[in-house]
BASE-915219 format. One record per residue (C-alpha): residue in one letter; x, z, y. Coordinates in pm, whole numbers, plus 50000, padded with zeros to 5 digits. Example, Ala and Ser with C-alpha at 12.3 -4.5 7.8 and 13.67 -1.06 7.14 Angstrom:
REM residues 2
("A"; (51230; 50780; 49550)) ("S"; (51367; 50714; 49894)) 
//
This chain:
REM residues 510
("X"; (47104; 51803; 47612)) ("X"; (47341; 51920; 47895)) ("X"; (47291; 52256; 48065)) ("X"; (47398; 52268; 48401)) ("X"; (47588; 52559; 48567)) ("X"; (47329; 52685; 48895)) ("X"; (47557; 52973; 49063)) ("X"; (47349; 53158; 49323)) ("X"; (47479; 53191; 49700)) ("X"; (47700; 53523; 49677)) ("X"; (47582; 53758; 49933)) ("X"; (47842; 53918; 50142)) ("X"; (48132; 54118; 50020)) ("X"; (48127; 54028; 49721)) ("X"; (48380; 53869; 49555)) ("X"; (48319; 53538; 49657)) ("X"; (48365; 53589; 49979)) ("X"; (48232; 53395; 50263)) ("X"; (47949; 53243; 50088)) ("X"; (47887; 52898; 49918)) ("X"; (48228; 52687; 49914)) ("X"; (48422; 52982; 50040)) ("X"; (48722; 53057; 49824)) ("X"; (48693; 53183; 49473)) ("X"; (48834; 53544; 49366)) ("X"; (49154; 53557; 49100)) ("X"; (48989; 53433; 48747)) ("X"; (48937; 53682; 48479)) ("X"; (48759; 53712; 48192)) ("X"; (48657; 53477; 47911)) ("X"; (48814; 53127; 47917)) ("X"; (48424; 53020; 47997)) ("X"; (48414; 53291; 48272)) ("X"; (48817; 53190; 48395)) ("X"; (48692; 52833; 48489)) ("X"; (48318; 52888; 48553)) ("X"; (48521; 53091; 48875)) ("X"; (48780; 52856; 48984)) ("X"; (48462; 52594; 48993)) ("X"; (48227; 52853; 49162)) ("X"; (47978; 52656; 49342)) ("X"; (48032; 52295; 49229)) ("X"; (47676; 52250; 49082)) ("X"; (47813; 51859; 48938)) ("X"; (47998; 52089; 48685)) ("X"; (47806; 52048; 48325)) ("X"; (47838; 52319; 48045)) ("X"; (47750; 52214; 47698)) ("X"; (47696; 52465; 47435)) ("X"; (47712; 52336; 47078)) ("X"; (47678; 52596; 46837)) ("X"; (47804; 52481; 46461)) ("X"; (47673; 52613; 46128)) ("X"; (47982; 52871; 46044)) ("X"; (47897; 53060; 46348)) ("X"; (48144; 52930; 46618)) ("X"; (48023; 52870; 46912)) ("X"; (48247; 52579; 47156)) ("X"; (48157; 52517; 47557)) ("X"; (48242; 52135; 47641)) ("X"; (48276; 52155; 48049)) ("X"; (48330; 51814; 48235)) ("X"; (48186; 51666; 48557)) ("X"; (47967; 51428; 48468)) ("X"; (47986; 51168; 48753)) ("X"; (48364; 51078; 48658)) ("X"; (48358; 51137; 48238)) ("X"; (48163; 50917; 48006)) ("X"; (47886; 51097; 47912)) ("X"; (47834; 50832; 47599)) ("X"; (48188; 50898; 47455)) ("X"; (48149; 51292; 47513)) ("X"; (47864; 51275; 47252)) ("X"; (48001; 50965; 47027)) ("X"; (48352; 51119; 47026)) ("X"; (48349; 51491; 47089)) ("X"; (48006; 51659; 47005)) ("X"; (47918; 51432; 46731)) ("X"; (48225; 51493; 46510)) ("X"; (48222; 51856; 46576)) ("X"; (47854; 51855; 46466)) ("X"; (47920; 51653; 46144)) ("X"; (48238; 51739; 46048)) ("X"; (48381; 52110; 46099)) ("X"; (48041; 52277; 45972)) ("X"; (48201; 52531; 45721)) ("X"; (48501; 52575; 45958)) ("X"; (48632; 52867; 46105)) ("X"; (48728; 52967; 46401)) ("X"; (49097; 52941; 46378)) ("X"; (49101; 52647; 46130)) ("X"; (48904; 52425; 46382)) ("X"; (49110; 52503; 46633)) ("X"; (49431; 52384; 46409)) ("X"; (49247; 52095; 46316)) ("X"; (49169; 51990; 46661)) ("X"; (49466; 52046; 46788)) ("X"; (49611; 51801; 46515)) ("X"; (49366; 51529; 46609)) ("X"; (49192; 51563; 46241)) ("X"; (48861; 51609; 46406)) ("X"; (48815; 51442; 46732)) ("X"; (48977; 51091; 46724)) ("X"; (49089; 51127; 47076)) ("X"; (49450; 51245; 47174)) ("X"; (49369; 51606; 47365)) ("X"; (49591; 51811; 47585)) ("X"; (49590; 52179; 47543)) ("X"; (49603; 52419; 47813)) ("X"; (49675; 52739; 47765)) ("X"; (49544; 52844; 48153)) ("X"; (49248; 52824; 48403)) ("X"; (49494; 52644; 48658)) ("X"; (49571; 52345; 48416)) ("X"; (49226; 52307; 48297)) ("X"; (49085; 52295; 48626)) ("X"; (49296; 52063; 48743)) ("X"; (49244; 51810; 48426)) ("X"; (48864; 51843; 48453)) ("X"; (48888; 51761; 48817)) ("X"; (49040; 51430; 48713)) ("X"; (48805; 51337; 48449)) ("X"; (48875; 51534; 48165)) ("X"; (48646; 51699; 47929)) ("X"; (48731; 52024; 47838)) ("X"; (48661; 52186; 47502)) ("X"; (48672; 52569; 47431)) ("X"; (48620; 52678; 47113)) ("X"; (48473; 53058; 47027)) ("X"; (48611; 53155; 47446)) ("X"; (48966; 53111; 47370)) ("X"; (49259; 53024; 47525)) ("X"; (49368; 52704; 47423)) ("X"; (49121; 52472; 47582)) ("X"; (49149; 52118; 47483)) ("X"; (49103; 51877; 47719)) ("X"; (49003; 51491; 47640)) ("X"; (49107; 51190; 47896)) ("X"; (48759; 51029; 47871)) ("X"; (48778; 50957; 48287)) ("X"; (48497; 50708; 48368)) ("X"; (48541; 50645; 48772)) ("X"; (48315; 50361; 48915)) ("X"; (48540; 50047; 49037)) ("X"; (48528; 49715; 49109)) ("X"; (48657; 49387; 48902)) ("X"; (49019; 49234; 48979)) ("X"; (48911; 49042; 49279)) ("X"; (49124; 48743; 49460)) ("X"; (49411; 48829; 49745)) ("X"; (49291; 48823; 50035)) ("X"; (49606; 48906; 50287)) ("X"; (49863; 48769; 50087)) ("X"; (49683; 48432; 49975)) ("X"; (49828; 48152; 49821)) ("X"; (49732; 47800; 49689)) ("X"; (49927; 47750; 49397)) ("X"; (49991; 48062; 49166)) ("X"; (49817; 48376; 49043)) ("X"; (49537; 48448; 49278)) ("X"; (49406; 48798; 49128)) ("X"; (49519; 49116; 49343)) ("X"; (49526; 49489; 49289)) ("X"; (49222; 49714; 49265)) ("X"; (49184; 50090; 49372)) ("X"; (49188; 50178; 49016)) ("X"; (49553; 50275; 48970)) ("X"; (49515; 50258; 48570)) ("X"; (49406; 49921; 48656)) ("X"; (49705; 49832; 48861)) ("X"; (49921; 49916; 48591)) ("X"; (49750; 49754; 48363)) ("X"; (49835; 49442; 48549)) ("X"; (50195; 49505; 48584)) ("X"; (50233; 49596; 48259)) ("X"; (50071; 49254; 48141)) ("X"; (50390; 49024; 48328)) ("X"; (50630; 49327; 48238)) ("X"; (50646; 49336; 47883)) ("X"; (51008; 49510; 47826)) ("X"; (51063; 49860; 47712)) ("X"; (51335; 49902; 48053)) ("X"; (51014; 49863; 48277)) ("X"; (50951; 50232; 48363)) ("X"; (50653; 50423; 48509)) ("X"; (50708; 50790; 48643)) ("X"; (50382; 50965; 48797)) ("X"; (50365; 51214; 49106)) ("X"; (50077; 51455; 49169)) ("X"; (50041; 51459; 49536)) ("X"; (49830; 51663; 49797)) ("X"; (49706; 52023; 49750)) ("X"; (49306; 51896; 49736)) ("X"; (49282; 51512; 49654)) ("X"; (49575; 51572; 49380)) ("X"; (49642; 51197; 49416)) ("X"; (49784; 50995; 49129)) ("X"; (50131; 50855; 49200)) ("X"; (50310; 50628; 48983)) ("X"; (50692; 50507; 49056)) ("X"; (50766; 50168; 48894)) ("X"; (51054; 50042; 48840)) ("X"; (51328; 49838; 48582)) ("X"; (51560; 50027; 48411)) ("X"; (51904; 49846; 48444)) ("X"; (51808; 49672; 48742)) ("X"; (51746; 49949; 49010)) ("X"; (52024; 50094; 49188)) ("X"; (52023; 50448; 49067)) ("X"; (52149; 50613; 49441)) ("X"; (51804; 50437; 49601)) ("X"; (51610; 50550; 49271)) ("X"; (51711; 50898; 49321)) ("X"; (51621; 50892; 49719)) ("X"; (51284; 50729; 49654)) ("X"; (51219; 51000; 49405)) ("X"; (51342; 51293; 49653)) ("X"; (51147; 51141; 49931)) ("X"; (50831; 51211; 49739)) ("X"; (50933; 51575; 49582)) ("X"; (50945; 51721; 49984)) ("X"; (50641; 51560; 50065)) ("X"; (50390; 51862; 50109)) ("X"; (50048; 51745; 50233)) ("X"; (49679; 51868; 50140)) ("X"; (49542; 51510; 50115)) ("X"; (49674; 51144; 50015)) ("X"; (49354; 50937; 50060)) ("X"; (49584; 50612; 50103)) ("X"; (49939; 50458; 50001)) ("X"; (49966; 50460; 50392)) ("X"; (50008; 50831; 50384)) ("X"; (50280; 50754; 50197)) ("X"; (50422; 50528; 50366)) ("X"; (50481; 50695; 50633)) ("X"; (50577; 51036; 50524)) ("X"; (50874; 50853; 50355)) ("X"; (50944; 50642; 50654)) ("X"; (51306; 50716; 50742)) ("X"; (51303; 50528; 51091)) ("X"; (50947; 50646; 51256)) ("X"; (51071; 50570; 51589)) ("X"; (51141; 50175; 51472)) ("X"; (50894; 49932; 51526)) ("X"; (50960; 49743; 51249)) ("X"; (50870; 49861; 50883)) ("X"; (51100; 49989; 50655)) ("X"; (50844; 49981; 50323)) ("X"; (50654; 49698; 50215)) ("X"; (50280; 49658; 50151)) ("X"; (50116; 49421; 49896)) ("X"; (49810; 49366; 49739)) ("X"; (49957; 49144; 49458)) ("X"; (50047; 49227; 49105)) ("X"; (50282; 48898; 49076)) ("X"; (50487; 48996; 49382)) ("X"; (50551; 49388; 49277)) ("X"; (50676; 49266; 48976)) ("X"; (50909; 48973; 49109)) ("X"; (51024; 49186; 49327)) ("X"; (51129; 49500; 49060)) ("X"; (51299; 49218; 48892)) ("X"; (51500; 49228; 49138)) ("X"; (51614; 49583; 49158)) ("X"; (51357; 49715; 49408)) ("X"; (51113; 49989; 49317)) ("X"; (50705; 50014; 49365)) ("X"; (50528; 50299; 49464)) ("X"; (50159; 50282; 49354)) ("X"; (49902; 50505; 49492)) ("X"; (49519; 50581; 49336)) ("X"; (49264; 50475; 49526)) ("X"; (49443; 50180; 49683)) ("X"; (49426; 49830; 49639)) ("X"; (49810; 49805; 49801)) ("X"; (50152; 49897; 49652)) ("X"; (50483; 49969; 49855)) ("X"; (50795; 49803; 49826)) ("X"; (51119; 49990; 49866)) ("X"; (51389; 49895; 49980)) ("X"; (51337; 49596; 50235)) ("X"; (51501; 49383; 50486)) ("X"; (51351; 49154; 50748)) ("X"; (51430; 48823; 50535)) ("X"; (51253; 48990; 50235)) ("X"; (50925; 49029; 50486)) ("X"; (51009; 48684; 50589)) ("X"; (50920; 48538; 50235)) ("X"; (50566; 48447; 50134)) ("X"; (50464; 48461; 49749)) ("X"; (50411; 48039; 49759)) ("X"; (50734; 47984; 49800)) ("X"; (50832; 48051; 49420)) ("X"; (50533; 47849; 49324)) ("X"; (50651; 47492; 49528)) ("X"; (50902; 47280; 49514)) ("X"; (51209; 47441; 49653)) ("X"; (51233; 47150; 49903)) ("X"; (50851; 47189; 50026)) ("X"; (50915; 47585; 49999)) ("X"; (51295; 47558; 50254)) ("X"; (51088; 47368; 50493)) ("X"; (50814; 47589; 50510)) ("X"; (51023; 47862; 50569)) ("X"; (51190; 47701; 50852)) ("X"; (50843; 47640; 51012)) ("X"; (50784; 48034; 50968)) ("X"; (51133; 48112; 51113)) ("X"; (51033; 47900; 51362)) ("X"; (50741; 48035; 51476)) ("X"; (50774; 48388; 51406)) ("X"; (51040; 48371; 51685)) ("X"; (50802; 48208; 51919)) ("X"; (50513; 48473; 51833)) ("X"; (50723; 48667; 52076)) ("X"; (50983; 48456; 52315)) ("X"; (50785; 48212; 52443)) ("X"; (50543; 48397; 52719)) ("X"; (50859; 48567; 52857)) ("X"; (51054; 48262; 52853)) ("X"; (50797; 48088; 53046)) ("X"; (50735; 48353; 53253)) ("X"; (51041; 48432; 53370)) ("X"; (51157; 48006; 53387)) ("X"; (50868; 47953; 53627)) ("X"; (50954; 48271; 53857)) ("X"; (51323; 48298; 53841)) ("X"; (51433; 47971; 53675)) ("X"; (51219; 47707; 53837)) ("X"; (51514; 47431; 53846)) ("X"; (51531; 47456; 53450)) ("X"; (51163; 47307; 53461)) ("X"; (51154; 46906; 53432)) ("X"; (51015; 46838; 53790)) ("X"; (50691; 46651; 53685)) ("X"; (50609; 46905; 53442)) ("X"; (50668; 47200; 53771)) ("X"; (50484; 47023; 53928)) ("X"; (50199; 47011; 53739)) ("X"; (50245; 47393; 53671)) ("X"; (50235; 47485; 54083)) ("X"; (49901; 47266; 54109)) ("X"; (49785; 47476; 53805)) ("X"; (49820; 47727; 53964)) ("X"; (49762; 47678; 54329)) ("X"; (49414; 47907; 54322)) ("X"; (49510; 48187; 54126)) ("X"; (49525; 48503; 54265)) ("X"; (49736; 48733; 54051)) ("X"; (50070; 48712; 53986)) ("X"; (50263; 48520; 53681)) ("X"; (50340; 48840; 53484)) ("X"; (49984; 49008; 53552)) ("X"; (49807; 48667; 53473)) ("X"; (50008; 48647; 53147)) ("X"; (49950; 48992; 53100)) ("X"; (49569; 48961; 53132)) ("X"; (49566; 48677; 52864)) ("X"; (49798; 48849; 52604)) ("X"; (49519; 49194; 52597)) ("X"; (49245; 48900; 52587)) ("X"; (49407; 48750; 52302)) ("X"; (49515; 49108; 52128)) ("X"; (49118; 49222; 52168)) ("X"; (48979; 48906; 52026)) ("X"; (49190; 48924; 51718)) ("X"; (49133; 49298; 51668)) ("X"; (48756; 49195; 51730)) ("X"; (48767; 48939; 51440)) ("X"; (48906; 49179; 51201)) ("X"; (48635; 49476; 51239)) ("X"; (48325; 49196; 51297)) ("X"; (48185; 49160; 50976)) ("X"; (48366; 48902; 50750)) ("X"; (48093; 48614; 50796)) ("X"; (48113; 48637; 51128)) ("X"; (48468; 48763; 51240)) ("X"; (48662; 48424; 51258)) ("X"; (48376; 48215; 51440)) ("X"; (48319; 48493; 51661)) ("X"; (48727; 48531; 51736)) ("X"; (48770; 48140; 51760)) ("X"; (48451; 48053; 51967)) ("X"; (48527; 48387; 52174)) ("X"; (48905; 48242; 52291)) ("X"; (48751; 47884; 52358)) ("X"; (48469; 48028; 52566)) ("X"; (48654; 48247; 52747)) ("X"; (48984; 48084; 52808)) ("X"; (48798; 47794; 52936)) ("X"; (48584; 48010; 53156)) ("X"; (48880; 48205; 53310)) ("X"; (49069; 47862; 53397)) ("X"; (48730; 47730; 53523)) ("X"; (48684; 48042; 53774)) ("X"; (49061; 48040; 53875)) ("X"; (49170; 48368; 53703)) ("X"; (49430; 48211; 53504)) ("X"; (49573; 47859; 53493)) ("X"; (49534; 47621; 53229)) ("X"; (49945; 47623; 53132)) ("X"; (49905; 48015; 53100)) ("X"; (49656; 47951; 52834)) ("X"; (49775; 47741; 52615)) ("X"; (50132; 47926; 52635)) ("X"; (49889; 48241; 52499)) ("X"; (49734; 48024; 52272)) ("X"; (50010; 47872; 52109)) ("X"; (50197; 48259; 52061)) ("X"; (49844; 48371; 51904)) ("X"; (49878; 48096; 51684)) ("X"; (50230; 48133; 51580)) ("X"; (50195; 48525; 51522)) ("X"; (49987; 48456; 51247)) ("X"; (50259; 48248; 51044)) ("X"; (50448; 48573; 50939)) ("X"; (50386; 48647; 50591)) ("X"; (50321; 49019; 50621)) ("X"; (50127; 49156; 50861)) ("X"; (50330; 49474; 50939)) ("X"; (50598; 49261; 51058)) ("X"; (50398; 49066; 51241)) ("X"; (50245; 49368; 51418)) ("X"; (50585; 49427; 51538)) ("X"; (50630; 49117; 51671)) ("X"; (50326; 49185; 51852)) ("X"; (50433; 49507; 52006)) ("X"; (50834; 49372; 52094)) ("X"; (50623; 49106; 52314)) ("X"; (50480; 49323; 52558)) ("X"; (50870; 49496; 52680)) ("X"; (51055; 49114; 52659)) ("X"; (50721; 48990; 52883)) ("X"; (50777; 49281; 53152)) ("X"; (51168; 49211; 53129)) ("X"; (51147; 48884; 53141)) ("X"; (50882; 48902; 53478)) ("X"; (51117; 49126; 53615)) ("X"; (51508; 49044; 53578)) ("X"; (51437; 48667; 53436)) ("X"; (51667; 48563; 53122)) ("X"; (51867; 48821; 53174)) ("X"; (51615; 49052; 53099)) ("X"; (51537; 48860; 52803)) ("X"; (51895; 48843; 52660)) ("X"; (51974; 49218; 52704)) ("X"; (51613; 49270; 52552)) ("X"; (51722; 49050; 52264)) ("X"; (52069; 49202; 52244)) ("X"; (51903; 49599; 52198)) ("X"; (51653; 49454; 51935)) ("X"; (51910; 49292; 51725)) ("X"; (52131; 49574; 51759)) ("X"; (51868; 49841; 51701)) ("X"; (51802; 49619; 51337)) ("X"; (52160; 49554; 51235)) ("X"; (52144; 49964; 51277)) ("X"; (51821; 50018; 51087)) ("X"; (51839; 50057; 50669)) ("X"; (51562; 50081; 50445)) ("X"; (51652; 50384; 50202)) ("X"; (52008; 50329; 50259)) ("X"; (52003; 49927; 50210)) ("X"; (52083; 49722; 50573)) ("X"; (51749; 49592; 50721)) ("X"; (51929; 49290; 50792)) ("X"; (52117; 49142; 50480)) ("X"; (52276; 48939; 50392)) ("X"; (52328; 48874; 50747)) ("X"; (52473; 49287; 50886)) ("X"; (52640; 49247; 50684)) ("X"; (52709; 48907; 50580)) ("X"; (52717; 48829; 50219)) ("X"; (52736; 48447; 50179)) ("X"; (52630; 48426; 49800)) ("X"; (52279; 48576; 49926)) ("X"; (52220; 48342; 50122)) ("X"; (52025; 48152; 49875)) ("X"; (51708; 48289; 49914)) ("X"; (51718; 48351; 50295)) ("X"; (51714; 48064; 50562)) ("X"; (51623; 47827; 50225)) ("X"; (51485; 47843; 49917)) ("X"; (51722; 47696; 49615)) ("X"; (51644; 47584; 49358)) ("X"; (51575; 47825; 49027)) ("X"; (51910; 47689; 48822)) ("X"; (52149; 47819; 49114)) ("X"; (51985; 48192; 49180)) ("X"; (52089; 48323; 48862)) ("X"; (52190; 48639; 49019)) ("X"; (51986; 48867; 49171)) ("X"; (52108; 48969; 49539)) ("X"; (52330; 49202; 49636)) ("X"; (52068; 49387; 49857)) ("X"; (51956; 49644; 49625)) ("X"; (52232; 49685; 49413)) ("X"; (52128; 49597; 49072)) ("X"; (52335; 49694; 48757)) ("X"; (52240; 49389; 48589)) ("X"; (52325; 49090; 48817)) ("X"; (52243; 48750; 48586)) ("X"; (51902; 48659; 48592)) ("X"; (51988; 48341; 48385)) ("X"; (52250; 48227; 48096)) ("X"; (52347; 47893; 48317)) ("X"; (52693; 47786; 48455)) ("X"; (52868; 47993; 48711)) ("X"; (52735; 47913; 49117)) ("X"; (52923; 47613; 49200)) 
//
């Protein structure tokens, strides 16, 4: 039933020069011939020829890998065969070009370029008697997987499913807890070859139309030949690539891209991946996990405490023991230095390498875990630290305070909800540990004094990483350090500018 195109290997000088694959000569010719050259030597290309009764003669092209072959035949061939026997040429074309013969809405194009481009991404296209226009039918068919459960951004009470690579998919999601005619989708072609679908999401009255209009030039100058992931993105649009700390937000959940368009931010989706971006964002945003909306605000605030907790011993505490026990010792309780020196009576490296030497230990076992195959990863990564932390204090390499002081920043690293914050956590370590080893708190306060300065500096397409804090708005401060409860946050922060600031019709904030 199909006929394929075979082209044979053009020889040299002719006009396909530089043989199989090498670039195609200008189209000419027939609409047939136009396309059968700007696909020269892409033998998945299928050419149906369905010759009707009244003499005209159409060519359905498509790639058959990414159409549905059962829906060409149902939906296309069928109906043509059935239907448009006594037709002419030019009243077929009229008639499919008002949708009285195919029941499926078709694009015209009136050019090889367009054509190409829409049978590239799944179209079929139709070409009746080799004329210009072709019609092409969205009847895309790509292989994917089921909406599966988060995995990075888990949570125990609330919606569990999590975006696919399918960006049709993705949408479909958001559309299904966005159901308002202000909830806006505008799509970006990007990348010369992989022509990557883009889709900008976003509320109406809600975004701020100054950070709408930067996202949306951002994305116009970016000129690139491939977008495989949304972390090309990402980073072409990164406005600070000299900060450690991220400036766009990853997630893999439908439920938090469309809580957090609700409240004036935008989403940038990407084909092919299961993660969306977030845009703007500031550190208290990256500080929030997706549970707390779905417990009790009072559960929720102290939860978050816990995480602020934590997340700022992730990084403080091995320079604040390191440089305590080198330049600080009468700050120690002398029972506990005590037991610290005896600790350490046989080791033969320095403080600052020894911690040094545990930190990389740590930071390969956890990058270990992660590329070990899932049923394996975590026992491998938890049984590896035991082993080998207990085997290094055993043979006098390190002392026993040393590890659990690794241990316990490991541990707390992994409370930060998202991991590209976290990652810089990780990095901001290593400079406080070797200024902290080598000036003592000092070090550590002018260390801490540069970072905080650097992110009062930083802003996220023109919004301050750190509001409501730099600068401080006290009416945000709901939904920062705690977690109120719904009937006082009914209005949306100041961060990102919404037009419409009542979420709720309650009393005014007390």
């Amino acid at each position: 039933m199909f006929k394929k195109w075979f082209h044979p290997k053009p020889s040299r000088g002719s006009a396909h020069s530089g043989g199989r694959g090498g670039p195609p000569s200008k189209p000419s010719g027939s609409p047939v011939e136009q396309i059968r050259q700007r696909l020269h030597s892409c033998d998945d290309v299928n050419v149906q020829r369905i010759a009707l009764e009244s003499g005209v003669v159409c060519h359905l092209i498509f790639i058959e890998s990414i159409t549905d072959t059962k829906r060409i035949q149902d939906f296309i061939v069928r109906p043509l065969l059935e239907d448009c026997l006594r037709d002419g040429e030019r009243e077929l074309i009229r008639r499919i070009a008002d949708g009285a013969v195919i029941p499926i809405q078709a694009t015209a194009a009136s050019g090889p370029e367009e054509a190409v481009r829409l049978v590239l991404d799944g179209n079929a296209a139709l070409v009746v008697d080799d004329r210009w226009p072709a019609f092409l039918f969205p009847i895309t068919s790509y292989k994917g997987r089921s909406v599966p459960e988060a995995t990075n951004e888990m949570v125990i009470i609330g919606p569990q499913e999590a975006f696919v690579e399918n960006i049709q998919t993705n949408l479909s999601l958001i559309r299904h807890k966005l159901k308002h005619p202000d909830f806006k989708t505008l799509k970006f072609e990007i990348g010369e070859y992989t022509q990557t679908s883009i889709y900008v999401v976003y509320i109406h009255r809600l975004v701020d139309t100054e950070v709408l209009d930067t996202v949306m030039r951002e994305l116009d100058s970016i000129r690139t030949d491939s977008v495989i992931g949304v972390s090309y993105i990402a980073e072409l649009m990164n406005g600070q690539p000299f900060s450690p700390f991220p400036t766009i937000q990853y997630t893999e959940r439908p439920d938090t891209l469309a809580a957090s368009i609700l409240e004036g931010r935008i989403g940038i989706m990407v084909d092919g991946t299961p993660q969306a971006l977030l845009a703007p964002v500031t550190f208290f945003s990256q500080m929030q996990s997706p549970e707390d909306y779905f417990q009790n605000y009072i559960s929720a605030t102290w939860i978050r405490w816990v995480r602020y907790f934590f997340a700022i011993a992730s990084f403080l505490v091995p320079s604040f023991y390191l440089a305590i026990t080198t330049f600080h010792p009468e700050m120690i309780p002398a029972t506990l230095l005590v037991t610290i020196s005896a600790a350490r009576e046989n080791v033969p490296f320095p403080l600052m390498v020894e911690v040094l030497i545990m930190e990389m230990t740590f930071e390969a076992l956890r990058e270990a875990g992660i590329r070990i195959p899932r049923p394996l990863g975590q026992t491998v990564s938890i049984i590896g630290a035991i082993v080998i932390g207990q085997a290094t204090v055993q043979a006098g390499i390190v002392s026993a305070p040393t590890v659990i002081v690794v241990s316990i920043t490991g541990i707390a690293s992994f409370v930060i909800p998202h991991f590209e914050l976290g990652l810089a956590f990780r990095l901001l370590r290593f400079p406080l540990l070797l200024l902290g080893g080598t000036f003592g708190l000092f070090g550590i306060i002018l260390g801490l004094f540069v970072m905080f300065w650097h992110m009062t500096m930083l802003k996220s397409f023109g919004v301050p990483f750190m509001h409501p804090i730099a600068p401080f708005v006290l009416k945000d401060w709901k939904d920062v350090l705690i977690r109120t409860r719904w009937s006082l946050m009914n209005r949306r922060p100041d961060s990102y500018g919404s037009e419409a600031k009542r979420r709720q019709e309650v009393s005014d904030d007390p």
